[in-house]
C-alpha positions in Angstrom: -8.1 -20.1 2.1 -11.4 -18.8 3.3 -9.7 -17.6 6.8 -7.0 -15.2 4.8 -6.8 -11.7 6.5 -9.7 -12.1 9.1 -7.6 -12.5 12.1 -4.4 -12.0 13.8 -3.1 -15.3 15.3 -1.1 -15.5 18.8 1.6 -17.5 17.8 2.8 -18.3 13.8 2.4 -21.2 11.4 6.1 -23.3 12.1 8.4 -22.7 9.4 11.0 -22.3 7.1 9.8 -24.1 5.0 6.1 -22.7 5.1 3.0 -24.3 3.6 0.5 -22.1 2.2 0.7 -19.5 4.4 3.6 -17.0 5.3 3.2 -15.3 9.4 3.3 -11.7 8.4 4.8 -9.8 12.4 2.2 -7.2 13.2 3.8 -4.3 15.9 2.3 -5.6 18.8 3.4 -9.1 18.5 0.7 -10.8 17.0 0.8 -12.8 13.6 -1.1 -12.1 10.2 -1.0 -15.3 8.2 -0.9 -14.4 4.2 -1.7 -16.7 1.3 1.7 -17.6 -0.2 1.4 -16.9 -4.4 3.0 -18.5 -7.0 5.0 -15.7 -7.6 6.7 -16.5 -4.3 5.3 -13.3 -2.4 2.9 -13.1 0.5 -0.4 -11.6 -0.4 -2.5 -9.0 0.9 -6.2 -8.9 -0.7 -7.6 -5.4 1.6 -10.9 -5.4 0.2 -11.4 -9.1 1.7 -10.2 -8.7 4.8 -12.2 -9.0 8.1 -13.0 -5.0 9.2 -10.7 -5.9 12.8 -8.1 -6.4 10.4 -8.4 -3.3 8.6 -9.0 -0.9 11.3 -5.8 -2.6 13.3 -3.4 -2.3 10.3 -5.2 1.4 9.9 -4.1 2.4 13.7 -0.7 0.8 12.9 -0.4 2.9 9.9 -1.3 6.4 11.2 1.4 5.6 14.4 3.9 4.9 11.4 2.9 8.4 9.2 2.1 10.8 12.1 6.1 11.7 12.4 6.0 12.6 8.8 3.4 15.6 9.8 1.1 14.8 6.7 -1.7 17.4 5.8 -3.6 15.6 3.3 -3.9 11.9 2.2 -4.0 10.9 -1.4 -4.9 7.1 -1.8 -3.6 5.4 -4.4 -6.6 2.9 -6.4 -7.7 0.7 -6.0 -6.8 -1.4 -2.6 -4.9 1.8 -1.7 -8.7 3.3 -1.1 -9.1 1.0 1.6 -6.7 2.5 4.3 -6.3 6.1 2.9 -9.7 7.4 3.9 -9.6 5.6 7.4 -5.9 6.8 7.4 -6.8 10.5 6.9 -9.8 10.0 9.4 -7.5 8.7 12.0 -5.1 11.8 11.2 -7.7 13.9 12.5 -8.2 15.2 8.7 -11.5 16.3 7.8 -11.0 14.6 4.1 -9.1 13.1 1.6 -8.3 12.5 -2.1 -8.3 9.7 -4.1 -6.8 9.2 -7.5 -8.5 7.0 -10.0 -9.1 5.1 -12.6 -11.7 6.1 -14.1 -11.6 9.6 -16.5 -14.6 11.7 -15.9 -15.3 14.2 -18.5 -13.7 17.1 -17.2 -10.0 15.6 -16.3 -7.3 16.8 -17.4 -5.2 14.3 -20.1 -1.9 15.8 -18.3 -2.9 15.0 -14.7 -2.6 11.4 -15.5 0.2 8.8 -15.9 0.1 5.3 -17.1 0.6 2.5 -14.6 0.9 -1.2 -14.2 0.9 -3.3 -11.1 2.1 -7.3 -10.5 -1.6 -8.2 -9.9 -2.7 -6.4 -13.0 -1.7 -7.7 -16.7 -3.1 -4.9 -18.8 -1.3 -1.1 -18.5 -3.6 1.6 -18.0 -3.9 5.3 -16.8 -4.1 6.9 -13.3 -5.7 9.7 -12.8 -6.4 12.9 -10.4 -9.7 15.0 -10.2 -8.1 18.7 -11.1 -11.0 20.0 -8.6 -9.2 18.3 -5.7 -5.7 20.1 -6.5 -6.7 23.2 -3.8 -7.2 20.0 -1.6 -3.0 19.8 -2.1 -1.3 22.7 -3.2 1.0 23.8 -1.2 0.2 20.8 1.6 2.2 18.2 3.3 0.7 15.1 1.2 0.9 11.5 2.0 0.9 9.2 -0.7 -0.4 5.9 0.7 -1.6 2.3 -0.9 -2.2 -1.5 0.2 1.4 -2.9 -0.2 4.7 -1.7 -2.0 6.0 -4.8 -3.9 8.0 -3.8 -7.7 7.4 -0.2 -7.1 5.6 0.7 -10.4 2.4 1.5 -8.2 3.3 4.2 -6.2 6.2 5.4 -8.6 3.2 5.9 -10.9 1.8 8.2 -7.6 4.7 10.0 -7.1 4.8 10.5 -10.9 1.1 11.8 -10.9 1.4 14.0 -8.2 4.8 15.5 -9.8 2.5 16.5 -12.4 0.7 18.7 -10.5 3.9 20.5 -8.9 4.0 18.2 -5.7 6.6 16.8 -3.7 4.9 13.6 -1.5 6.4 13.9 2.6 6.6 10.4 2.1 5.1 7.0 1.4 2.4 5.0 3.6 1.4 1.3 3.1 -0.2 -1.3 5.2 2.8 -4.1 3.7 6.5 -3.8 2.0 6.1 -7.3 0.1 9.8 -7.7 -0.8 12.7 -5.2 -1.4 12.4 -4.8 -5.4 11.1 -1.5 -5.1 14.1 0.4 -3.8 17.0 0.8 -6.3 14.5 3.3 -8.1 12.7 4.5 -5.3 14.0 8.2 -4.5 16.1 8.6 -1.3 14.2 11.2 0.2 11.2 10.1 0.0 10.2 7.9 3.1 8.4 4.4 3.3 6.3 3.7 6.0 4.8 0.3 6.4 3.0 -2.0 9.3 4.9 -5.1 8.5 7.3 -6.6 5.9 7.2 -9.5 4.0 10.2 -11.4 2.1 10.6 -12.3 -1.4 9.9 -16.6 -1.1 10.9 -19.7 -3.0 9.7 -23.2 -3.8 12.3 -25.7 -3.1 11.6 -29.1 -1.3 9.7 -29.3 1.7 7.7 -25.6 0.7 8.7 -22.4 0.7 12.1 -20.7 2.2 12.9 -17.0 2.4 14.8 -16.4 -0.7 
C-alpha cells in the first residue's frame, strides 16, 4: 500500500467488514486509513508517513498532553522519536530526551531495562543517557511513543524512568491500537492518544471489529 499514512481522507473506506485498510477517526473528522496486519490490528509505520501527517497527529497530540502540564518530553525509541521532539517543540519546550537503544560507553547498566515490542521478535535493553537525568529530576515528565498496543513498550518506559526516581504525569501516543494494555497499566497514570483503533478479525467477507 504505497498511499499508507500520507493523507487524511474526507470520508472512510465502507465497512465492517474492511478490506485492507481500517479508517482510523482523526479529531477533526477526517479519516486516516491504516494497513490492516495479520495480527488483526491496524498499523501505524511513523517514520513512513507523509510529514502533513506527522505534524497534524503532532498538533493533535500536544492539544491531548497540554492538560497534563508536562515539563519535559522523554520519547520512547524508536518510532516514539518521531512525535516526541516535535511534541516538546510544540510545548513550547526548549528540548527534550530520548531514551535509546544503543549503550554508549558511559551509561549506566542500572538506567536500563529490557524490553520487547509486537513488531519486534528479539528482546533487548532500553536505555537513558545519565547526563540527561538534570533534564528530569524533579520535572513534570511526559512519557510519549507512536502507538500503545500490548503495553510492554511503554511499561518498559515507565519502568526505566522508575529507575531513575521518577514518576511519569502521564502517557502520550499518536494511536491506542486495541485495549490489551490496560489490566497492567497503573491507574494513575494517564493515556493520551489522537485516535483509537480496535483489535480486528478475519472471518468471511474481511475483517470485523472483534
Amino acid at each position: 500500500m504505497q498511499d499508507a499514512w500520507q493523507h487524511f481522507d474526507a470520508e472512510p473506506d465502507p465497512g465492517p467488514p474492511y478490506g485492507e485498510r481500517f479508517p482510523a477517526r482523526m479529531p477533526d473528522g477526517s479519516f486516516l486509513h491504516l494497513p490492516i496486519r495479520p495480527i488483526g490490528v491496524a498499523g501505524l509505520i511513523a517514520n513512513q508517513a507523509s510529514f502533513p501527517v506527522i505534524h497534524a497527529l503532532v498538533g493533535w497530540m500536544a492539544e491531548a498532553a497540554r492538560k497534563l502540564e508536562p515539563e519535559v518530553v522523554l520519547g520512547l525509541p524508536t518510532l516514539g522519536h518521531v512525535f516526541a521532539p516535535l511534541l516538546a517543540e510544540r510545548l513550547g519546550h526548549p528540548n527534550w530526551v530520548a531514551a535509546g537503544y544503543s549503550r554508549k560507553f558511559w551509561y549506566e547498566e542500572a538506567l536500563s531495562v529490557p524490553i520487547r515490542s509486537v513488531t519486534t521478535v528479539a528482546e533487548r535493553r532500553v536505555w537513558l543517557d545519565p547526563r540527561t537525568l538534570p533534564r528530569l529530576e524533579g520535572r513534570r515528565v511526559l512519557l510519549v511513543d507512536d502507538v500503545i498496543s500490548s503495553g510492554s513498550s511503554a511499561l518498559a518506559g515507565l519502568a526505566l524512568l522508575a529507575a531513575a526516581g521518577i514518576r511519569p504525569v502521564g502517557l502520550c501516543v499518536a494511536m491506542i491500537q486495541t485495549r490489551r494494555w490496560q489490566p497492567e497499566w497503573p491507574a494513575d497514570i494517564p493515556v493520551e492518544c489522537v485516535c483509537e483503533t480496535p483489535r480486528l478479525e478475519r472471518r468471511e467477507g474481511g475483517w470485523f471489529p472483534a
